[in-house]
C-alpha positions in Angstrom: 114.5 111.2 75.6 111.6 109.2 73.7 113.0 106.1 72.4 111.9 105.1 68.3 108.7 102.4 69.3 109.4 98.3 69.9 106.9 95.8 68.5 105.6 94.6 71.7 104.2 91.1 70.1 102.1 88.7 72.6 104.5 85.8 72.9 90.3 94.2 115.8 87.5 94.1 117.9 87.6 95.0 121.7 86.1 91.6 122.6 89.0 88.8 122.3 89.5 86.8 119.4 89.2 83.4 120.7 89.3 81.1 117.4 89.8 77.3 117.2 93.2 76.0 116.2 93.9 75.7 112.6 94.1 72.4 111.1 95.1 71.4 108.0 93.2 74.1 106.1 95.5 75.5 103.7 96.0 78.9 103.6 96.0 81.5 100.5 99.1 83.7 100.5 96.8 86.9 98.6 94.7 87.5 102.0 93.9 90.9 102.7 93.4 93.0 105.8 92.4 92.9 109.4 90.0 90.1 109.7 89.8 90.2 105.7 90.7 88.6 102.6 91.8 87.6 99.0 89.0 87.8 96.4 88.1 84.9 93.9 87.9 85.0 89.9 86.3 87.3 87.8 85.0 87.1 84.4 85.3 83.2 83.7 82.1 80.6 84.5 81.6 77.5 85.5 85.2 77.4 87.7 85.6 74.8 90.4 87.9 75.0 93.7 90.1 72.7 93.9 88.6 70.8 97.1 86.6 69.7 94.3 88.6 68.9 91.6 89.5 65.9 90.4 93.4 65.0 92.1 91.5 65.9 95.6 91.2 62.3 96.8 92.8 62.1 100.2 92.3 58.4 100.4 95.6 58.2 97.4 97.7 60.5 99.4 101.2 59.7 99.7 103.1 60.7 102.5 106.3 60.1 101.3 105.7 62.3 98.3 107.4 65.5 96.6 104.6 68.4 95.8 106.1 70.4 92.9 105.1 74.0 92.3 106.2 76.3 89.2 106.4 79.6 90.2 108.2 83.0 87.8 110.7 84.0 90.4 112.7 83.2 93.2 112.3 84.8 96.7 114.3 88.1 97.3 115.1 87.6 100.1 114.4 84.7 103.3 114.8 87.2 105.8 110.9 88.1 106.6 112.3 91.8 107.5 113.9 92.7 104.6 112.1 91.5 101.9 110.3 93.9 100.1 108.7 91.4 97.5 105.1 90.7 99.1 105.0 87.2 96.6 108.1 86.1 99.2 105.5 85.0 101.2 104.8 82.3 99.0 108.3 80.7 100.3 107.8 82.1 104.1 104.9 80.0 104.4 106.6 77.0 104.1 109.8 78.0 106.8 108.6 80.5 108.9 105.1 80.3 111.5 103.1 83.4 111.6 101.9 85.1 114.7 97.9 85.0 112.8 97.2 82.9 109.6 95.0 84.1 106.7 92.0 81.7 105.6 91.9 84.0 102.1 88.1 84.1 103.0 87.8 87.2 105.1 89.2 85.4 108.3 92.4 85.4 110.4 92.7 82.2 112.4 95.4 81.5 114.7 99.2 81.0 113.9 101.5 81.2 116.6 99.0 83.6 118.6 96.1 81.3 119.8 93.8 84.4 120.3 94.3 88.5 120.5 92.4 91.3 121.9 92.2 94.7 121.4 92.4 96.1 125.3 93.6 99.1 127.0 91.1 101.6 124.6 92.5 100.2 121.7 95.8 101.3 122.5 97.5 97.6 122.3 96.4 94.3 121.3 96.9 91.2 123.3 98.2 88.2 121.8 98.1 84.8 123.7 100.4 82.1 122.3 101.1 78.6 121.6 103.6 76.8 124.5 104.3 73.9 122.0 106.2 75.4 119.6 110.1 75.1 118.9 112.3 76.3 116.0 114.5 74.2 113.7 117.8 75.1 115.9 116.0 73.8 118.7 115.4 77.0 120.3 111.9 77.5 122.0 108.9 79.6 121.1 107.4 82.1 123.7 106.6 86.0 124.5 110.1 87.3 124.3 110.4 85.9 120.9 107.7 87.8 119.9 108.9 90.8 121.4 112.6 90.4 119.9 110.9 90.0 116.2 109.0 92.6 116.2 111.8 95.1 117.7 114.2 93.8 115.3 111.9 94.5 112.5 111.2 98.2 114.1 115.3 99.0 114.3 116.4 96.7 111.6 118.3 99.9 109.3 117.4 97.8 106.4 114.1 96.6 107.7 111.0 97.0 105.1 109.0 96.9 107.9 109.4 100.2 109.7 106.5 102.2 108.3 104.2 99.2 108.7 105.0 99.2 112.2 105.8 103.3 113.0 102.5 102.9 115.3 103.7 100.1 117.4 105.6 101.8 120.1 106.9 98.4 121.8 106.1 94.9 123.0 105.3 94.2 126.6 106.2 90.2 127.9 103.4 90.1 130.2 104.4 86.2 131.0 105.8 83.6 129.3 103.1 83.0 126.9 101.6 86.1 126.6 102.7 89.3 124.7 101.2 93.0 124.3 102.0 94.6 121.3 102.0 98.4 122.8 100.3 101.3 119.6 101.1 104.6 119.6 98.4 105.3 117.1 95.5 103.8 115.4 96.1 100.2 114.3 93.4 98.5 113.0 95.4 96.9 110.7 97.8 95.5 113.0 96.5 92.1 113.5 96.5 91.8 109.4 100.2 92.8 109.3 101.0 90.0 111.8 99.5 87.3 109.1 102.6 88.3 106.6 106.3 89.5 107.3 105.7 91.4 110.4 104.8 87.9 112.1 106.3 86.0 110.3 108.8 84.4 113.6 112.9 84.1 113.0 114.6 81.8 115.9 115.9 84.4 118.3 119.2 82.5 118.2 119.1 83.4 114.2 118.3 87.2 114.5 121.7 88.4 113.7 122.6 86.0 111.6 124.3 87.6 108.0 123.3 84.8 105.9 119.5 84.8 107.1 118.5 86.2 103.4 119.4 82.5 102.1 119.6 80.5 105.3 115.8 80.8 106.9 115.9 79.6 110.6 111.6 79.7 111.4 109.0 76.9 113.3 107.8 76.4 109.8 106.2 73.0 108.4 109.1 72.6 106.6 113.0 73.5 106.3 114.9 74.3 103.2 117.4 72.0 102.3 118.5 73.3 98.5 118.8 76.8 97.1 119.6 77.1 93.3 118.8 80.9 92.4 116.7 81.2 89.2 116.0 77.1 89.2 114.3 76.2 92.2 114.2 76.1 96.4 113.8 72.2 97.7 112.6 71.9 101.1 111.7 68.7 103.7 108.9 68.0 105.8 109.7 69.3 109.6 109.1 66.0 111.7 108.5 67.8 114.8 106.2 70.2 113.6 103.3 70.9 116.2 100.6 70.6 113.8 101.4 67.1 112.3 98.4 67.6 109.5 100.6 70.4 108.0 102.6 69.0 105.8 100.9 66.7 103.7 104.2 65.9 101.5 107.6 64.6 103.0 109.4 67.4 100.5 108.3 70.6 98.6 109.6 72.0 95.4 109.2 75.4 93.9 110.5 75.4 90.4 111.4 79.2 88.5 109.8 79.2 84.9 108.8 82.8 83.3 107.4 81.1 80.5 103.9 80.4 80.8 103.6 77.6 77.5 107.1 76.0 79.8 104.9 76.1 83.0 102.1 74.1 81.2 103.9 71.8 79.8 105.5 70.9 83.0 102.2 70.0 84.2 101.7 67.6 80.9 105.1 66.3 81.4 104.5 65.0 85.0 107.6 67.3 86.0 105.1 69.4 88.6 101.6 69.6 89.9 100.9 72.8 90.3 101.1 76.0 88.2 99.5 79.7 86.8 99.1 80.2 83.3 98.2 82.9 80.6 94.4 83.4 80.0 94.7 82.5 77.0 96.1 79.4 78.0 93.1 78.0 79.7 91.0 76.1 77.5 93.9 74.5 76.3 95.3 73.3 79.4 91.2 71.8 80.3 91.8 70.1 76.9 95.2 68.9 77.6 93.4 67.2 80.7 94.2 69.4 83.2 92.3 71.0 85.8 91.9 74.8 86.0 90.4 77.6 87.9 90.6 81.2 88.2 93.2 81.7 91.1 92.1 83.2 93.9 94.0 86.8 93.4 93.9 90.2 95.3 96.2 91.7 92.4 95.4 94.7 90.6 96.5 95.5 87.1 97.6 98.9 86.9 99.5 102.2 85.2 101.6 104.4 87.0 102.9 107.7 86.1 106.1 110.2 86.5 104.1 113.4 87.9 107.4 114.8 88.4 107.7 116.1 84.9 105.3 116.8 81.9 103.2 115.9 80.6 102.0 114.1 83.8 102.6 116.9 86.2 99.4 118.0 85.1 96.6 116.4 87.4 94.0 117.1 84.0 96.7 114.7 82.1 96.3 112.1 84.3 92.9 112.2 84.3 93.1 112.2 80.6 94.8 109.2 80.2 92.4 106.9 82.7 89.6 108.4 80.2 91.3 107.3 77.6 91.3 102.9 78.0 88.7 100.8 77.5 89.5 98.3 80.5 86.6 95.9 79.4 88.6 95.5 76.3 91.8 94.6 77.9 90.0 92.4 80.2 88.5 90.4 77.2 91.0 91.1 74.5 93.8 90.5 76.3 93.2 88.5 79.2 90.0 86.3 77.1 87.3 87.1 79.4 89.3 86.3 83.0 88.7 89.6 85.4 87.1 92.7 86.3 87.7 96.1 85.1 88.4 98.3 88.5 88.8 101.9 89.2 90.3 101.4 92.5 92.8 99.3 94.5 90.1 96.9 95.5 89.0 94.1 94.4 84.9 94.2 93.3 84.3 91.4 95.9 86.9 92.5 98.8 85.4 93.8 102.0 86.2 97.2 101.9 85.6 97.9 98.2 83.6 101.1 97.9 81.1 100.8 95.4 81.1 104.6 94.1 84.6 103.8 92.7 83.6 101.8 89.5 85.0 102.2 85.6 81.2 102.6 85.1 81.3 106.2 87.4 81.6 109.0 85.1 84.3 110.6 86.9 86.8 107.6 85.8 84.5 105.5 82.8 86.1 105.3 79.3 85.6 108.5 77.7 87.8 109.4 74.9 86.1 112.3 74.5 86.4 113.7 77.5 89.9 113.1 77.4 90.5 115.1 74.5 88.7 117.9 76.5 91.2 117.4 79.3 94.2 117.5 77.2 93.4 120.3 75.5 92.9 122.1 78.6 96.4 121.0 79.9 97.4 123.0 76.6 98.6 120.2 74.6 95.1 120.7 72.2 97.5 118.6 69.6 98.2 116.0 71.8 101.5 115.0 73.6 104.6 112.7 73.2 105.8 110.8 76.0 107.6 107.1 76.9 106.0 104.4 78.5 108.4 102.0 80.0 107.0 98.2 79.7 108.3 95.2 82.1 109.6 92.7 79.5 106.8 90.1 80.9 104.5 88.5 78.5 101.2 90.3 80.1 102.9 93.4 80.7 103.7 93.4 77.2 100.3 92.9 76.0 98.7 95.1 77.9 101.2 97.7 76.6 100.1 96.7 73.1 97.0 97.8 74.0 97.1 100.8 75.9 99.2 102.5 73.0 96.8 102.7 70.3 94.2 103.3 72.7 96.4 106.5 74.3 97.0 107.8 71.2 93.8 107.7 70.1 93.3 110.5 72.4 96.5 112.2 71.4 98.4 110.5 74.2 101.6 109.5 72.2 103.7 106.6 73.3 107.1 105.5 72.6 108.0 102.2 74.1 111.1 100.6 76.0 111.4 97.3 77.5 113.0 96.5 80.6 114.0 94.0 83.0 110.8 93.0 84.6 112.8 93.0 88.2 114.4 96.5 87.4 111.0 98.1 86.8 110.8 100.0 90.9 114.4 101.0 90.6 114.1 101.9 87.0 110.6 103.7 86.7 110.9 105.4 90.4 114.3 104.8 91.8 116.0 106.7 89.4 112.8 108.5 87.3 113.2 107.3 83.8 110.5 107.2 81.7 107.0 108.8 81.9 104.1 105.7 82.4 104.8 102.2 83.0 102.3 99.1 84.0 102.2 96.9 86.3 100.8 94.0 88.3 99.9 95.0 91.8 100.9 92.6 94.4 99.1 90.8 97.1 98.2 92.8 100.0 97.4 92.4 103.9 95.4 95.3 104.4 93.5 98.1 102.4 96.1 100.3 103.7 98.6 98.9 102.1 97.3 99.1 98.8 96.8 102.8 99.3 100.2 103.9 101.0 102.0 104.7 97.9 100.2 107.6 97.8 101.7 109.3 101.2 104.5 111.3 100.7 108.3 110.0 101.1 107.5 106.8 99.8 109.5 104.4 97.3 106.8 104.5 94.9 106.3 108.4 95.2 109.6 110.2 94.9 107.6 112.6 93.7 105.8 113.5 97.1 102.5 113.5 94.8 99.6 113.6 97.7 97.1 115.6 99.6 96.9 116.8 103.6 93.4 115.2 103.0 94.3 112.0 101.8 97.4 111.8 104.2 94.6 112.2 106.8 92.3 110.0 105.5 94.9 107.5 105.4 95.8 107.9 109.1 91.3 107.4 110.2 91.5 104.2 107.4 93.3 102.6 110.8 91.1 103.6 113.5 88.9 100.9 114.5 89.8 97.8 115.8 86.8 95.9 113.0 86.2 95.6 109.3 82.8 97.8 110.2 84.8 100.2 111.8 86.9 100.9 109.4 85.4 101.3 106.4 83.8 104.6 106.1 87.6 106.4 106.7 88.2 103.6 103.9 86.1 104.7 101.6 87.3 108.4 102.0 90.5 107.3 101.3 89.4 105.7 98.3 87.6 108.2 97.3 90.3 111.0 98.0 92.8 108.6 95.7 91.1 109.7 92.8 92.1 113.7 93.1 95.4 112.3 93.0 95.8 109.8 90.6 99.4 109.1 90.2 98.0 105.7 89.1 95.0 104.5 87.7 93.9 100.6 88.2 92.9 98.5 84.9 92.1 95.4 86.2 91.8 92.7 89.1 94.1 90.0 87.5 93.0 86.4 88.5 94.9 84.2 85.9 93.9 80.6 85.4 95.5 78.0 88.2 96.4 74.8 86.5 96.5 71.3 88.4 97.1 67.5 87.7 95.6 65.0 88.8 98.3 64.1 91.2 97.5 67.1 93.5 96.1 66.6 96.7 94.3 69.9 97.7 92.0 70.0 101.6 88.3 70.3 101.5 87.3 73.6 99.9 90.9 74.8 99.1 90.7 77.3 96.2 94.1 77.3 94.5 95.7 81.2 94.8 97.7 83.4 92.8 100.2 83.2 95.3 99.4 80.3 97.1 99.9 78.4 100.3 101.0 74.9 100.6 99.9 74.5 103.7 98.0 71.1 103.9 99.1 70.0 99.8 100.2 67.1 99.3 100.4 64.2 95.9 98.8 60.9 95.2 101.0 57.8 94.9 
């Protein structure tokens, strides 16, 4: 039942990947798929990476020094394998090694995994491996670690990771330092999976241990020493880490602040370095003295909707209420300016974006008119009540604020509920309540990823809302074992998306970065949405 209305005020390839060894390049936690990557800011001028920022002088670094990052949340969870919160990686970075690393600029380096290869037709992929590596319990790095990951995360009963993986049949030790990942199916986006959670490498002494969701036991550049849930996670440098240009800080600090305005004035305050704000919060943190960019950001802003029931049941509904926002005027009247308007799950500079897919296309441009026409059709000529649930989040909110009169305008009629932000999955899908509700897409390893919500017995479809098309199309967007390859099945499935539309995207959401002085940032690092702090460090 429709609640009365809140006030929502603002407050890969067959050849072998032989790449040379990381360094201290820092690494953004939003990269995308295989070979792929994050995207950079949108709407605002004249931004600067923070390489070049002022607080980038190497020569002041001091390597006794505590980097301090404000951050909205805590992890979910430590254990790699059953998190399902992709912004854990944020925290993983820090404790665990990956097999591949992310460069956020359409590369995969190495990690753990000095090169791979595609080989036997593409039907398993070839990682070689460091032979330097140890975890924090001592224990040592090497082939059958791999292979005991990777099965745990396969047969874990709570393991996120099963679908991601349902095409790996198996790991093969072929010697000490060498491991085959066997596929029983396409998987060109393998090697992008290995970058996040799926290689992200737990000691093999800690696999079964029960307190792994707090306790992280990985070869990471650091080790957490302090937990406070809903305050902050402390962690120290790992002396015998086998890249010593890692950790540019002796200790790391992620602080929990929802408040934007808090987050800023922790900055001013000298009680962090590092932060994301509000948009609206961007020339006033550049006049507080503060250094600011659009963060490099692969998150989409969208609206999802309950096609289990009416009104969305109704594919012309949906289509309807897409029709019915102006996403240029959410980008510049709520977020001042800072992004793009999208019509698919793609950033507008991402490698696989498919550039028939645009809010400018007919088939999914503004058109009130047309989605009056629609409505009427669905037999609801005098409009339609529903509820849209909104994440009690300060953008969420806003954006809500805007899409209502907007809907209604059309004769889309909205009451409103808020909810606890980290309810919203369990609320809006778990147990169905509601009929629309936005949100902030999160960071993604591979396009397929971004588009799996739409195959059936998924979280985010209880519904089963899809198309023997699309669940195709999905299946040829992981053929190939190259970005080139992949990207005309990508495109379908973009494409395809559309005659579904559970969910409509509004916008790629790159929200001002903020930075003091005091950061220490590598050569061309451009400061992420979810960032790594691989390589940070702080003046003196």
């Amino acid at each position: 039942m429709s609640r009365p209305a809140l006030s929502l005020r603002r407050t890969r390839s067959r050849t072998l990947v032989a790449l040379a060894a990381a360094g201290a390049l820092a690494l953004s936690a939003c990269g995308g798929g295989s070979n792929d990557s994050g995207s950079g800011g949108g709407g605002a001028t004249g931004s600067v990476s923070a390489g070049d920022a002022p607080g980038s002088n190497v020569d002041q670094l001091d390597p006794n020094g505590t980097f301090r990052y404000v951050f909205v949340q805590n992890p979910s969870s430590f254990d790699p394998h059953r998190s399902a919160n992709p912004w854990d990686m944020i925290f993983f970075r820090l404790v665990y090694d990956q097999l591949i690393m992310d460069d956020g600029n359409s590369n995969l380096l190495p990690g753990l995994a000095t090169s791979w290869e595609f080989v036997d037709d593409n039907t398993a992929i070839e990682l070689k491996l460091r032979d330097d590596v140890d975890f924090i319990d001592g224990a040592h790095f090497n082939a059958e670690v791999v292979k005991g990951n990777i099965e745990r995360a396969k047969n874990l009963p709570e393991s996120v990771l099963k679908g991601s993986l349902e095409r790996v049949s198996g790991v093969e030790v072929v010697d000490e330092y060498t491991a085959k990942i066997l596929l029983s199916g396409p998987g060109g986006n393998i090697p992008a999976l290995l970058a996040g959670g799926a290689g992200s490498m737990i000691s093999p002494n800690a696999l079964s241990n029960t307190d792994l969701d707090i306790n992280p036991v990985g070869s990471g550049f650091a080790k957490l020493t302090e937990y406070i849930p809903g305050q902050v996670t402390r962690y120290d440098r790992n002396e015998d880490y086998w890249d010593p240009e890692a950790a540019k800080a002796a200790k790391y600090e992620i602080l929990v602040q929802t408040s934007a305005p808090t987050r800023m004035n922790m900055l001013q305050t000298g009680q962090a370095e590092l932060t994301y704000l509000d948009p609206s919060q961007a020339d006033q943190a550049v006049t507080a003295g503060l250094n600011t960019a659009p963060s490099k950001s692969l998150s989409i802003m969208s609206v999802s909707m309950n096609t289990g029931k009416p009104p969305f049941d109704d594919y012309r509904v949906r289509q309807a209420a897409e029709h019915a926002i102006d996403k240029q005027g959410i980008v510049d009247g709520v977020f001042f300016g800072i992004g793009n308007p999208v019509a698919q799950y793609l950033p507008p500079d991402y490698w696989a974006f498919d550039n028939d897919v645009t809010p400018e296309n007919p088939e999914y441009a503004y058109d009130p008119e047309k989605a009056r026409q629609l409505l009427a059709e669905a037999g609801y000529p005098d409009g339609v009540d529903f509820e849209m649930l909104v994440p009690g989040l300060d953008d969420h909110r806003a954006v809500a604020e805007a899409l209502v009169p907007m809907l209604e305008a059309v004769g889309l009629r909205a009451s409103t509920r808020v909810i606890e932000a980290p309810t919203t999955g369990v609320t809006f899908f778990g147990r169905q309540e509601g009929n629309m509700v936005p949100g902030m897409g999160a960071p993604f390893l591979d396009p397929s990823q971004a588009y799996q919500a739409s195959l059936p017995n998924q979280f985010a479809n209880p519904w089963n809302t899809t198309t023997p098309t699309y669940e195709q199309d999905w299946l040829d967007s992981l053929e190939g074992a190259t970005n080139e390859e992949r990207i005309p099945a990508l495109h379908k499935l973009i494409e395809e998306e559309k005659t579904i539309r559970k969910s409509f995207p509004l916008h790629h959401h790159v929200p001002p970065s903020a930075w003091t002085d005091k950061a220490v940032f590598p050569q061309g690092y451009e400061v992420a949405y979810a960032p790594n702090l691989r390589g940070v460090g702080v003046t003196a």
